[in-house]
N, C-alpha and C positions, 0 to 999 in steps of 0.2 A: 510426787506428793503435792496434796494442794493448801496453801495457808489462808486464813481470816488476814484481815488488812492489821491486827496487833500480832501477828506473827505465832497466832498458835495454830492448830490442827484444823482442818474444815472436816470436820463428821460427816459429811455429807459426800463425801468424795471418797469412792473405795472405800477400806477399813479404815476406821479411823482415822483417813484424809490421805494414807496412802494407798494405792493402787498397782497391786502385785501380778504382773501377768509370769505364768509357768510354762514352759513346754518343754517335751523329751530333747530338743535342740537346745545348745550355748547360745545364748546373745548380750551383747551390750549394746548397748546407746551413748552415741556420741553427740545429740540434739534433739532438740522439740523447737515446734512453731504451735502457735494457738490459729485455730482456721475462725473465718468471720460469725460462724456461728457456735462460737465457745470449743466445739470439737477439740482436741491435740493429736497431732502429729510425732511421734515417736520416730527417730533413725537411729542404724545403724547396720552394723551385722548380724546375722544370724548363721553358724557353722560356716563363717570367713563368704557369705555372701549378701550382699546390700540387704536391706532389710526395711520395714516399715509397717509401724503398727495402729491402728488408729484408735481413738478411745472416746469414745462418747464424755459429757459433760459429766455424767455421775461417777466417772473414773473406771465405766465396766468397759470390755473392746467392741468397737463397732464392728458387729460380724456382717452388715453389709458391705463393707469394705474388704477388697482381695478376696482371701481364703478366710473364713473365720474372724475378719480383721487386721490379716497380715497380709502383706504382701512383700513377696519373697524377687530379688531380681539377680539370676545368676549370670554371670561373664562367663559364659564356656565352662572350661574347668579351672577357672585360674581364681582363684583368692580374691578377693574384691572387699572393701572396708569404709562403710559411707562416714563423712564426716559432717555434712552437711546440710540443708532443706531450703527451699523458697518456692514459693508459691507464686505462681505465675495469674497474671489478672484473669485467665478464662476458668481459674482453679486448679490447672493442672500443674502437677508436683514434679519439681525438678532436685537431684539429689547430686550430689557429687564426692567426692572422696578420690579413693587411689585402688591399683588393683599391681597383684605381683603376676605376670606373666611367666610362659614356658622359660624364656631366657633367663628368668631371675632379676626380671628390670623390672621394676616401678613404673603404672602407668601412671597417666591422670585417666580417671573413670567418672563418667555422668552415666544417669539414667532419668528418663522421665514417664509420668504414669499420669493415667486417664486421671478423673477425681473418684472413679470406683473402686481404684486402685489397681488395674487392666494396665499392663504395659502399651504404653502409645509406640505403635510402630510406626508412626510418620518422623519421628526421632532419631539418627544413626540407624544402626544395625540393629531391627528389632528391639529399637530404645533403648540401644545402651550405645554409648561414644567412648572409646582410647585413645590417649594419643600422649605423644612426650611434645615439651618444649625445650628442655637442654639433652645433652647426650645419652642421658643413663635414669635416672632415678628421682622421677620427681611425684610432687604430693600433691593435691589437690585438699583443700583445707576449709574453704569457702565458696559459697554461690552467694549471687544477688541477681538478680533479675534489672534491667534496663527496660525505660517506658514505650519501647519500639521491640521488646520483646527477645530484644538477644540476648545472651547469660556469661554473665562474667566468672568464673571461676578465678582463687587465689590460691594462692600457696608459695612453695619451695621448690626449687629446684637444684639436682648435684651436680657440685663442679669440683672437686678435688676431694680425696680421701683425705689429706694432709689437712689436720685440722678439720674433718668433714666438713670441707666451705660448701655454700650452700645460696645460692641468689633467691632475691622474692621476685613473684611476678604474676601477672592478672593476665589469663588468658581469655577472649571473645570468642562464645559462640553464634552463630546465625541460627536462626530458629530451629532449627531442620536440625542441629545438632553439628552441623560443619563448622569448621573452623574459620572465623573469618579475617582473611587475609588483609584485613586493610587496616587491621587495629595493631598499634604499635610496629614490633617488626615481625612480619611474616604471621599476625595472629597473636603473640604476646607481649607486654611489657613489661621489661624486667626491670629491676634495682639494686644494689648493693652497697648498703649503709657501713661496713668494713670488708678486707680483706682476709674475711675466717668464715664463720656461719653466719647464715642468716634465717630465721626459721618463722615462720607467721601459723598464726592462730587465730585470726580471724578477720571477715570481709565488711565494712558498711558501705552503702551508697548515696549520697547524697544528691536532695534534689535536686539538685544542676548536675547530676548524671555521672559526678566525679566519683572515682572507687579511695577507700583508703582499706589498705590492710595493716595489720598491727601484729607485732608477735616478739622477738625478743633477738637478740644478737651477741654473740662470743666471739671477743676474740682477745688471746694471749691471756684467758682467765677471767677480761672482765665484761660481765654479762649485764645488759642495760635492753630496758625495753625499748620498742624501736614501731615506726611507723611509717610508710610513703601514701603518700596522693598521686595518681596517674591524674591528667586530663579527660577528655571527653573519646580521645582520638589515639591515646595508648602512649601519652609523653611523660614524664615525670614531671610534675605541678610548678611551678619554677614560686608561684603566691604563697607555697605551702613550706613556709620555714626557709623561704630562698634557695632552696633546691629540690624541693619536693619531700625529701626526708627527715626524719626525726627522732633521736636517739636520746633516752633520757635517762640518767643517772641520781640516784638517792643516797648521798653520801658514801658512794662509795661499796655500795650492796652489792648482793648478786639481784637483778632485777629481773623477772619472768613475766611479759607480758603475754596473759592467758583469754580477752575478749575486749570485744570493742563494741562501743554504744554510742549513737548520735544525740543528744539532746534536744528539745522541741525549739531552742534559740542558735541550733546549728553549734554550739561547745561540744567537742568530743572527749567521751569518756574512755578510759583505756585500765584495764584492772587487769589483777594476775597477783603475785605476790612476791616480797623480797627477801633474801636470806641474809644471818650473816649469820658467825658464829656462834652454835647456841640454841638456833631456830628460825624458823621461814612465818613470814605476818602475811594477812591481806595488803593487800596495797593499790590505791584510787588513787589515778592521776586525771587532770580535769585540765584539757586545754582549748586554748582558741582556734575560730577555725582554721586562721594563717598557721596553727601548728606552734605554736609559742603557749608557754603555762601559765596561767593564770587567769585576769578576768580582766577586759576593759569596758566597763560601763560605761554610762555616764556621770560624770564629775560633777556636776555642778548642774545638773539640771534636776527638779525632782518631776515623777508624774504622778499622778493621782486616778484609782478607778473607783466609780462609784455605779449604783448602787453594788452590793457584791453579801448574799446572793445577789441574782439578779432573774427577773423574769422574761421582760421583751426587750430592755435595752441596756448598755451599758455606755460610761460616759469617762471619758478619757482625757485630761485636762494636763498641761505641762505647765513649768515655771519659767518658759523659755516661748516667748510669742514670734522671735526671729527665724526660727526653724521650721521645717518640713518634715513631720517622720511617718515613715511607711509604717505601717499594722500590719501584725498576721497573728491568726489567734491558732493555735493546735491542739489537736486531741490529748489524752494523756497516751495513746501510742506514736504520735509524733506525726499526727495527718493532719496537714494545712489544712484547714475548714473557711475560712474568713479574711481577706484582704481588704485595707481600705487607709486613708491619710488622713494626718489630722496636722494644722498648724500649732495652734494654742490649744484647740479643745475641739473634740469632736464625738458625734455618739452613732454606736455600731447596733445593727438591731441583730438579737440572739434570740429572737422569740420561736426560730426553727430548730434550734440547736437542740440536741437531747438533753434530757438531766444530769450532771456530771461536773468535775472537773475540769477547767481548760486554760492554757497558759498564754498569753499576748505576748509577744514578741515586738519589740518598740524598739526600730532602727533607724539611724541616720550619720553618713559621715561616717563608716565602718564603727559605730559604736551604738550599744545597742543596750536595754533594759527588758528585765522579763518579771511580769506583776502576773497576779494567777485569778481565778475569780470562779464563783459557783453558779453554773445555773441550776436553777430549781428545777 
């Protein structure tokens, strides 16, 4: 369904702003992406095999996409269950999730597909890839795409029935769909933030190439949202909470970390929701990027942007003339557009920039300020 920016129906979109596709098959959806030209992307399954549906901007299905606008991706005869989508910068659609094989073992499953929605067999085996990284039954949860083109998959993997303990870990692909051995050990990087479960829900990437995944953690009852940073090279982040992990507790809740989102000033966002007696809430937690909760601004500096709207230029002045701070201005989806420095005051020209929203980012000394501003 698609909403107006006050949060009611878009008429315009499908019926009444929803948008019902039917077919004589079962399917659910586990995700969407928006493609660069408004389009959506629908995944999941359909009759326990990968699935993907495309839908034009008025919410009807893109029938030049796959079959009618589906496109269907089968593992043999084994059960397959996508969990998740990215888009690779040539457009082509990389999907991943998990699949139950002949033995009753859990794989990890990718597949990737042309942009007409045609399985690319330059991909694994006729564009689909399995494989495990622990012994038995692991999940595949997340994809993110890397700027050299390899695909990091996240998730869980089983390590004991007793208390189904369960490790987190980002596994690298090489383009081709192979596993590539040189990231972490042997192709994965693992974590374990306790000695019970560990279960993740979801993948971001950030611009310096770092993955963090986020999902939640049990153990002996008490369940707390939970989060790692790998490096670049498959280590656990040692800058990221001083051990790469992050486990977070709210008085004492049951805490379900269900998605994770990076902010345009690099703060990560981590939601899901907490239970306790009674009933389960939304629940937003907002941390920094070293993985610690809360906000370190600037203290004692003020900045100022003017004009705002703005047409060709924008002017950025601080209350601190000793200082040096880097600019970067971002989209509202979170794409660097504009780098530049200013000591005391300096002015950015935005006279290329589209009409929109966009948020400046003012860093210096790991402390950082974020002011917003319109161009016309």
């Amino acid at each position: 369904m698609r909403l107006n920016v006050d949060g009611s129906f878009d008429n315009t979109f499908g019926i009444d702003g929803i948008a019902r596709i039917e077919t004589p098959e079962t399917e659910a959806s586990e995700a969407m992406t928006l493609l660069d030209d408004g389009k959506i992307l629908m995944v999941g399954y359909q009759d326990d095999d990968f699935a993907v549906a495309k839908f034009n901007t008025d919410g009807s299905l893109d029938t030049g996409f796959g079959v009618n606008g589906w496109a269907v991706i089968p593992f043999g005869n084994i059960a397959s269950f996508a969990d998740d989508v990215a888009i690779q910068n040539d457009g082509k659609i990389v999907i991943a999730g998990f699949a139950l094989n002949g033995d009753n073992r859990f794989q990890i499953a990718a597949a990737r597909l042309n942009t007409d929605g045609s399985v690319d067999n330059s991909f694994g085996t006729s564009g689909t890839v399995l494989f495990n990284v622990g012994d038995w039954n692991d999940f595949g949860e997340g994809v993110v795409i890397q700027n050299d083109g390899k695909i990091l998959i996240g998730g869980h993997k089983w390590i004991s029935n007793i208390e189904q303990r369960h490790d987190l870990f980002v596994a690298r692909l090489n383009t081709d769909g192979s596993l590539d051995t040189s990231y972490g050990n042997n192709g994965a990087a693992t974590a374990r933030l306790v000695d019970g479960a560990n279960y993740s829900n979801g993948l971001v990437l950030q611009a310096d190439g770092k993955p963090i995944l986020a999902g939640y953690t049990i153990l002996q009852g008490a369940i707390d949202m939970a989060m790692v940073r790998f490096d670049t090279a498959g280590n656990l982040d040692s800058t990221f909470n001083g051990d790469g992990m992050v486990s977070f507790d709210n008085e004492g809740r049951e805490d379900y970390g269900q998605a994770i989102a990076l902010q345009a000033d690099e703060k990560i966002i981590l939601a899901g929701y907490s239970y306790v007696s009674g009933g389960s809430e939304f629940e937003v937690a907002r941390f920094l990027n070293d993985g610690t909760v809360g906000t370190e601004d600037f203290q004692n500096v003020e900045f100022s942007l003017y004009p705002n709207p703005a047409n060709e230029q924008i002017t950025i002045a601080s209350s601190n003339a000793t200082s040096n701070y880097q600019i970067a201005i971002f989209d509202v989806l979170g794409k660097k557009i504009i780098t530049s420095e200013i000591q005391n005051m300096g002015s950015i020209d935005v006279s290329a920039l589209a009409s929109g929203t966009y948020l400046v980012k003012i860093n210096a000394e790991n402390k950082t300020s974020t002011l917003r501003f319109v161009k016309k």
